[in-house]
Residue, then its C-alpha position, 0 to 999 in steps of 0.5 A: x278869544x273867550x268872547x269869540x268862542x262864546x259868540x261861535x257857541x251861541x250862533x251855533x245853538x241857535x241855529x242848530x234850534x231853529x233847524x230842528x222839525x217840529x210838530x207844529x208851526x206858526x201860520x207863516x211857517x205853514x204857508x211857507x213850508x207849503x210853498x216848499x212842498x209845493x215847489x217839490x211836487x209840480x213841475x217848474x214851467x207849470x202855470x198855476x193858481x192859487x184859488x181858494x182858501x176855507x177860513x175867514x175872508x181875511x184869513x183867506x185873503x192873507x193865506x192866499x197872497x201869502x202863499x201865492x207870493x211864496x210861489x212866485x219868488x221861487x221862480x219856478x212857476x208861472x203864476x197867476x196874478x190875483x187880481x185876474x183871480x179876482x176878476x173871475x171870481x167876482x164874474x163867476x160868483x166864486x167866493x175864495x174863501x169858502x167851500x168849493x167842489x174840485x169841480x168848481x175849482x177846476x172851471x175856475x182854474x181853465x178859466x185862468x188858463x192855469x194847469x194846476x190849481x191850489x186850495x186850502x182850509x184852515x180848521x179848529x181842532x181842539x187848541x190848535x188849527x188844521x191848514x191843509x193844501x192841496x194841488x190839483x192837476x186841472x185836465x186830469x183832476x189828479x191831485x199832485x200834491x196834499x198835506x197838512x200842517x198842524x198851527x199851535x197857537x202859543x201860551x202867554x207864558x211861552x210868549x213871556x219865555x221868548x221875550x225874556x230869551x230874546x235878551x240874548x240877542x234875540x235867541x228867543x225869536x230865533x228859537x221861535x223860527x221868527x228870523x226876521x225878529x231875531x236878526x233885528x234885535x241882534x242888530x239892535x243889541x250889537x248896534x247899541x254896544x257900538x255906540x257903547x263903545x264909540x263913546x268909551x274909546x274913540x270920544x275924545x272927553x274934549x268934544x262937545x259931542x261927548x255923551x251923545x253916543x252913549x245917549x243913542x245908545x242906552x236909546x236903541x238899548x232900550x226900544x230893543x229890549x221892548x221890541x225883543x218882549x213885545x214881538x213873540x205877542x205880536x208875531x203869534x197872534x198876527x204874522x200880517x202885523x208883524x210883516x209891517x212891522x218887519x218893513x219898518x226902518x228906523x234912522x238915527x240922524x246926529x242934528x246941531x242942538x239950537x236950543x243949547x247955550x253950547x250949541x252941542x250936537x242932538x240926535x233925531x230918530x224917524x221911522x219908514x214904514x213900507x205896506 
């Protein structure tokens, strides 16, 4: 009973965290939270482009696909599809990452047969960065929707923090508003203290397989612990990374063990990642 009261106590100051407003997000939170407001401020059924975006090229190329992936799993819009952007970019002598007048964007825009166009820049200012997002309405050159987001790059010592938090069933990642992270070192922790505790009370001590589960189980214990520190690093300093990395699936298969004299059992551990 003491357990479950705890577990309640915990998921809901987890969450009760994650929900609160802060001045600053992650480049990932930025885009989605824009994708969010995008959402509210235009029409659904509108056709619209996500054009351009002032950073890096590969800042850009990130930002946009992020974004324009955001805005097509809303089902609300119809949205251009990238590599016609490209296309007409590439023809017309548009770089999508760079400075463009509305004017440019606008053209681009009819090009596309697009009703509302989206741009974007991302700027220093002072240790953080700006990412502002603006729609525009292509006939009219009315701008239906505007903000900015402040991205506040984190300390070592606030990553440090958010690894040794994440011990706790990935509190830390959670805090972090990286869910992703968080429900996958939850599911690493709990995954571990079922294999604890197939092999304390289910194994029978007779079985040749008896420490295996255990085995497995300090195993996933311990990538759990390094992916819980190694994480808050690789989710603030690339959310691209960490994209890849949330598309890895890792698979535990029990194997006969052909090289011992008992012929036990062994396990095998692969890994699947999707780009």
């Amino acid at each position: 009973m003491k357990v479950k009261i705890l577990l309640l106590i915990y998921f809901f100051t987890v969450f009760a965290i994650s929900g609160q407003e802060r001045d600053f997000y992650t480049l990932d939170e930025a885009i989605r939270a824009g994708s969010i407001y995008l959402s509210e401020r235009i029409s659904g059924g509108t056709r619209i482009a996500v054009v351009n975006f002032v950073a890096s090229q590969q800042t850009s190329n990130y930002v946009i696909g992020r974004l324009t992936s955001h805005l097509v799993n809303t089902g609300k819009f119809n949205v251009v599809d990238r590599h016609d952007l490209t296309e007409i970019s590439r023809e017309q002598g548009f770089n999508l990452s760079g400075n463009v007048s509305d004017e440019s964007a606008q053209s681009i825009g009819k090009l596309l047969g697009a009703q509302t166009i989206i741009s974007g820049s991302l700027t220093p200012f002072g240790n953080s960065h700006q990412m502002h997002i603006k729609a525009l309405e292509v006939e009219t050159g009315i701008v239906s929707g505007s903000i900015t987001y402040t991205i506040m790059p984190k300390t070592t010592g606030e990553k440090i923090g958010t690894g040794a938090l994440n011990l706790a069933l990935g509190l830390g990642s959670y805090i972090d508003r990286d869910v992703a992270g968080g429900l996958t070192l939850t599911a690493g922790y709990l995954a571990a203290a079922g294999l604890f505790t197939i092999e304390a009370l289910v194994m029978d001590r007779a079985n040749p397989a008896v420490g295996v589960p255990a085995t497995i189980g300090v195993t996933v214990m311990g990538l759990t612990m390094a992916y819980g520190f190694i994480r808050p690093f690789v989710y603030n300093r690339s959310p691209h990374i960490a994209a890849v990395i949330d598309n890895t699936q890792a698979g535990i298969v029990l194997t006969s063990d052909n090289h011992s004299e008992k012929n036990g059992l062994d396990f095998q551990m692969s890994y699947t990642i999707k780009f």
